[in-house]
FIVEX-527250 format. One record per residue (C-alpha): residue number from 0; residue in three letters; y, z, x. Coordinates in Angstrom, 2 decimals. Layout:
residues N
+-----+-----+---------+---------+---------+
:   i :  aa :       y :       z :       x :
+-----+-----+---------+---------+---------+
: NUM : ala :       Y :       Z :       X :
...
+-----+-----+---------+---------+---------+
end
This chain:
residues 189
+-----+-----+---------+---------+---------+
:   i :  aa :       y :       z :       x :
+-----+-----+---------+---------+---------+
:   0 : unk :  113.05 :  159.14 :   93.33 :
:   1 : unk :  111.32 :  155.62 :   93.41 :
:   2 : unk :  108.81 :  155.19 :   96.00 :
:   3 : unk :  110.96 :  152.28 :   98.14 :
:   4 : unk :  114.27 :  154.96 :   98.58 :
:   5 : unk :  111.66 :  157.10 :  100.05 :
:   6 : unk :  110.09 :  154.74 :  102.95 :
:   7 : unk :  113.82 :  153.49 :  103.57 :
:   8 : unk :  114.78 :  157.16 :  104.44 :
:   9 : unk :  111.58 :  157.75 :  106.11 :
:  10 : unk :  112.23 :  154.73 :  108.37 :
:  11 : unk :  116.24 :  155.74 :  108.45 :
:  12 : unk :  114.93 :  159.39 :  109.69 :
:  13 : unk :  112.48 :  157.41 :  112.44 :
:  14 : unk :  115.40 :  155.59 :  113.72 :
:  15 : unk :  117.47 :  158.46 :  114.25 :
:  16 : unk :  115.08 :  160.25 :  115.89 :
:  17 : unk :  114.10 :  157.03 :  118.32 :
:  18 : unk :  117.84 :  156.95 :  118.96 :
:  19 : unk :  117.83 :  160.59 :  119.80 :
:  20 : unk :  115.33 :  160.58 :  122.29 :
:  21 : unk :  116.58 :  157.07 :  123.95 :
:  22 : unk :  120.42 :  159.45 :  124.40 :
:  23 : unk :  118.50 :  162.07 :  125.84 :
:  24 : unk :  116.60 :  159.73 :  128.21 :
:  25 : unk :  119.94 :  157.92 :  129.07 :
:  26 : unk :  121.61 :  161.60 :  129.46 :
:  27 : unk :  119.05 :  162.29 :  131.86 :
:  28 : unk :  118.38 :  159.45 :  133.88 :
:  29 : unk :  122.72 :  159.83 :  134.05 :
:  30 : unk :  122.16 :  163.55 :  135.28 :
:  31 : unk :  119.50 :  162.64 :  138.10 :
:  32 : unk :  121.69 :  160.04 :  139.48 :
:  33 : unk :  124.52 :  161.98 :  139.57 :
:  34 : unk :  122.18 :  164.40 :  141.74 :
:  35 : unk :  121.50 :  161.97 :  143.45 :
:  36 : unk :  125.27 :  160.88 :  144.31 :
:  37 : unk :  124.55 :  157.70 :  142.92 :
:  38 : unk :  128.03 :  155.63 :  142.39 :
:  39 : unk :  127.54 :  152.26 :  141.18 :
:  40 : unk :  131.03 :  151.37 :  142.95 :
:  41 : unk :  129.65 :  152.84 :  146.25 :
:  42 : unk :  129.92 :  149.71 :  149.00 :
:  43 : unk :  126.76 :  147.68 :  149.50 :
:  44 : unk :  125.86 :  145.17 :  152.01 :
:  45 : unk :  123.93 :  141.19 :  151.10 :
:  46 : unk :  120.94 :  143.02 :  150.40 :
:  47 : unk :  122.26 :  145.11 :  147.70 :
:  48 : unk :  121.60 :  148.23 :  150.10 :
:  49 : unk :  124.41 :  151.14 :  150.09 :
:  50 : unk :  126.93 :  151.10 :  153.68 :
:  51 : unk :  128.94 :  154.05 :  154.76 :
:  52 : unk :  131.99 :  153.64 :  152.69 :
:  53 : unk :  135.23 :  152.22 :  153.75 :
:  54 : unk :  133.10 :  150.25 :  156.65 :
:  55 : unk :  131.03 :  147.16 :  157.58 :
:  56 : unk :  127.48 :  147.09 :  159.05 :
:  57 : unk :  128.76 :  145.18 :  162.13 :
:  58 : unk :  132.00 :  147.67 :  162.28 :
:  59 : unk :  132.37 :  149.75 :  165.63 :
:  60 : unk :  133.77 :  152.97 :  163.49 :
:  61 : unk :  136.92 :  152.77 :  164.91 :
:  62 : unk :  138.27 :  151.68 :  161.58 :
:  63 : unk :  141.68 :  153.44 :  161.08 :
:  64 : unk :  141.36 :  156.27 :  158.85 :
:  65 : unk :  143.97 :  155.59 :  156.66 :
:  66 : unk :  142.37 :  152.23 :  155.92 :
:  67 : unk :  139.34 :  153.78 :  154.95 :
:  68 : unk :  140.90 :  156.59 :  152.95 :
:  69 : unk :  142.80 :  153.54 :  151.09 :
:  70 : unk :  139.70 :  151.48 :  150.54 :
:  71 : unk :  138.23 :  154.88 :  149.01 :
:  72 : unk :  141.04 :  155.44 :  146.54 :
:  73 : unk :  140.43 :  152.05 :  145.37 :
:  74 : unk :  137.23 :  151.69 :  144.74 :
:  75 : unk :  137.27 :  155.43 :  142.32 :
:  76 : unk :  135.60 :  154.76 :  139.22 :
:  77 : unk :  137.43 :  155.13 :  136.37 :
:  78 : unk :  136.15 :  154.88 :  132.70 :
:  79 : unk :  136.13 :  157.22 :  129.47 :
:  80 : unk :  137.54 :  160.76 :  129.48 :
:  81 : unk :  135.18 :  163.36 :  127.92 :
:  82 : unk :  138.46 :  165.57 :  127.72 :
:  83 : unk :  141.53 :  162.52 :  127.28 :
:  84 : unk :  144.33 :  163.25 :  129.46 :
:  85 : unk :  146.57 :  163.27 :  126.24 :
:  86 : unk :  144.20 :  166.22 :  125.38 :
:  87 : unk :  145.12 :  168.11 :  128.06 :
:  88 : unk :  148.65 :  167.34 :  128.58 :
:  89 : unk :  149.31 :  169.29 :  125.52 :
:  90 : unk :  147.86 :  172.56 :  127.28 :
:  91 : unk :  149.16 :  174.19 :  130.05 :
:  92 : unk :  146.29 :  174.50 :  131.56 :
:  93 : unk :  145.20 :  175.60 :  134.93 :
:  94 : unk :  145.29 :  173.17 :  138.21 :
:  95 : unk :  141.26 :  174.19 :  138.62 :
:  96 : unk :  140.55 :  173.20 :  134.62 :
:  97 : unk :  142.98 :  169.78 :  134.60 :
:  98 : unk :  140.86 :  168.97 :  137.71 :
:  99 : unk :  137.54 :  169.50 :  136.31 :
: 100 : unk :  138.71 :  167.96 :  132.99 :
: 101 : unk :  140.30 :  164.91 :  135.50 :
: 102 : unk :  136.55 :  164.25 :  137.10 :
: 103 : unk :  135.00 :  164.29 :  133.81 :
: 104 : unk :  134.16 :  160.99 :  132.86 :
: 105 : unk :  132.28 :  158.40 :  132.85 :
: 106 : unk :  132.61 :  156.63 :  135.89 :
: 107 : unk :  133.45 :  152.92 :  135.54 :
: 108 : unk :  132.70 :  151.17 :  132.69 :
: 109 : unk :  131.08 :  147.55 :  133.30 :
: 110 : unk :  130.88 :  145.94 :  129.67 :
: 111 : unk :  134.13 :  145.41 :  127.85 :
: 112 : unk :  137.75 :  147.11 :  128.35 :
: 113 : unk :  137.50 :  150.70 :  127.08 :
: 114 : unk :  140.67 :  150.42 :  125.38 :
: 115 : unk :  142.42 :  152.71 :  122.86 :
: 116 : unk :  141.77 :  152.28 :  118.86 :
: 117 : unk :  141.66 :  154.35 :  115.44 :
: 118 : unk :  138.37 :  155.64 :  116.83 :
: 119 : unk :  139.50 :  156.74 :  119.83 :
: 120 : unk :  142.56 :  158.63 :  118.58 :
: 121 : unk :  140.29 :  160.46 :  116.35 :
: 122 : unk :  138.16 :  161.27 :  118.81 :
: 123 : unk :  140.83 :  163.13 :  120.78 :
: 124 : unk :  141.68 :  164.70 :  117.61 :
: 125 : unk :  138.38 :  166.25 :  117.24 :
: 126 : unk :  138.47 :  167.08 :  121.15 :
: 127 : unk :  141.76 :  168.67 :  120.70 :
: 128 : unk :  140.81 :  170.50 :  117.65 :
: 129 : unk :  137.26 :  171.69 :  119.84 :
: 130 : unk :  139.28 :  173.11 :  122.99 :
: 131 : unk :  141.80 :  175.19 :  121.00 :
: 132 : unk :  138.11 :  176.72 :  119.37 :
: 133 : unk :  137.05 :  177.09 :  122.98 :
: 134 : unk :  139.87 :  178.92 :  124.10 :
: 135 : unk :  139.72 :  181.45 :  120.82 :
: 136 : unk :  135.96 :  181.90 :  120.93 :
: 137 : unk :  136.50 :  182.92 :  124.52 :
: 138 : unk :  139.54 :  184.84 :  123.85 :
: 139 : unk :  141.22 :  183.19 :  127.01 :
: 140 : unk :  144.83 :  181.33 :  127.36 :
: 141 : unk :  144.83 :  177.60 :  128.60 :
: 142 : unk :  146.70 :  178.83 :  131.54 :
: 143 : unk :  143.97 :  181.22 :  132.37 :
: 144 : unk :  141.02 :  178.61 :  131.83 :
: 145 : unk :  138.62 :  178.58 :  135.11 :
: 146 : unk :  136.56 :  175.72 :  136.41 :
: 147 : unk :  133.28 :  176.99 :  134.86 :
: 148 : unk :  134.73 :  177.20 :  131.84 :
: 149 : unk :  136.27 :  173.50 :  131.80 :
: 150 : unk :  132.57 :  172.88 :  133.04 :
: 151 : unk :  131.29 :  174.22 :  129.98 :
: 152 : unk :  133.74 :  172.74 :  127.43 :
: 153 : unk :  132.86 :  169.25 :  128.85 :
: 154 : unk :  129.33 :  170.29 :  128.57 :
: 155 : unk :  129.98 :  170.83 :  124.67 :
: 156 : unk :  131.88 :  167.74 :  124.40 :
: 157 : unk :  129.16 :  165.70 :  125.85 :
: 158 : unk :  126.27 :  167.19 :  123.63 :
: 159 : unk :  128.67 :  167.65 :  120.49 :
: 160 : unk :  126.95 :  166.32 :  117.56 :
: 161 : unk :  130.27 :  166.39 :  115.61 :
: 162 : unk :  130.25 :  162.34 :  114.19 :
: 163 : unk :  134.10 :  162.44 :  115.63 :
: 164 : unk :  133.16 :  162.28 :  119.19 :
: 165 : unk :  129.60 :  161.98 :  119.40 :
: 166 : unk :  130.07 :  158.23 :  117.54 :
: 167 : unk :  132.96 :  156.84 :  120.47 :
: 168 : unk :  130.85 :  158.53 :  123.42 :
: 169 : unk :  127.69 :  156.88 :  121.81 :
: 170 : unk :  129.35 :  153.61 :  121.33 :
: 171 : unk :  130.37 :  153.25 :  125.19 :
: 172 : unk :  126.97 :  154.31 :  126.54 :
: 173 : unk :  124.95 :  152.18 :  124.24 :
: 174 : unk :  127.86 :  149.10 :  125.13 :
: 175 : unk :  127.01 :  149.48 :  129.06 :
: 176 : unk :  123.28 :  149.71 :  128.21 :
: 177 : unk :  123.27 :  146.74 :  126.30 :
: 178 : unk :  125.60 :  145.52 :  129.46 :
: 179 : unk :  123.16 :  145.76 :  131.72 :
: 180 : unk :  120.07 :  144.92 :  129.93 :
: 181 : unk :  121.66 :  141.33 :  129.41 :
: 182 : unk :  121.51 :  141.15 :  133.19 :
: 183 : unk :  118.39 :  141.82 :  133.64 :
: 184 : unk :  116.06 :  139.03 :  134.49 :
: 185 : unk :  113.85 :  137.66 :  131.61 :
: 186 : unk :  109.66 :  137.14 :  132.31 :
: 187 : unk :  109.38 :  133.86 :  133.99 :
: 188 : unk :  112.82 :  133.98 :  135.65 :
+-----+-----+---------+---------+---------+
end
């Protein structure tokens, strides 16, 4: 093999493995704040510091509660499915898994529309094709499917290093860290 394929896999190989531990960082970081019941839709007053939901500083907290249950419903992040809803609609799955599978995502996405495209639909191919595994492997019927085990098939979804879904859930983190690091103020700003 000549000498230059060599260092260009070498340095191929060094970039995956930078990439690898920057996911795992993000993953991370994205697990503590989660802990931490960070929200980045969560209400904030002038000083960028998080207020009770649904309420002003100066309010009394006589607010009408419907008011502030509305105010909640719209402010629920949305974003990217780890399990797409057309995934599970072709299960009959159980009201505890759709739920789990329903809060599994990635809360709302800043950068560009997440839209649907070729990449998408063959990502909930692959998905698809991965729960119907995770039902056989645990010898258990969709309609029989608990929380923990919805738990644990998002779990596999998120850390799948199948190209299928590991490439579209890779391409939305990396587009909302790229997002945000455009926002951030340059040296001398």
């Amino acid at each position: 093999m000549h000498p230059g394929g060599l260092r260009s896999r070498a340095l191929r190989m060094k970039w995956h493995v930078a990439a690898l531990r920057f996911e795992i960082a993000m993953l991370r970081h994205a697990r503590i704040l989660r802990k931490a019941g960070f929200r980045p839709d969560q209400a904030r007053d002038e000083q960028g510091r998080w207020v009770e939901e649904g309420r002003d500083e100066e309010s009394s907290g006589d607010q009408d509660i419907g008011d502030a249950l509305e105010l909640s419903a719209q402010r629920k992040p949305d974003g990217h499915h780890f399990v797409p809803r057309a995934v599970v609609s072709k299960f009959e799955l159980s009201d505890d898994a759709i739920s789990e599978f329903e809060n599994a995502k990635t809360g709302k996405l800043f950068a560009e529309k997440h839209g649907w495209s070729a990449q998408h639909r063959t990502y909930n191919e692959a998905v698809e094709q991965k729960l119907e595994q995770f039902l056989k492997s645990n010898m258990t019927r969709a309609e029989d499917t608990s929380a923990g085990q919805a738990r644990q098939f998002v779990d596999e979804i998120k850390w799948s290093r199948d190209p299928r879904i590991r490439g579209l859930n890779m391409k939305i983190s990396t587009r909302e860290i790229m997002h945000w690091i455009r926002r951030m103020p340059r040296a001398g700003d």
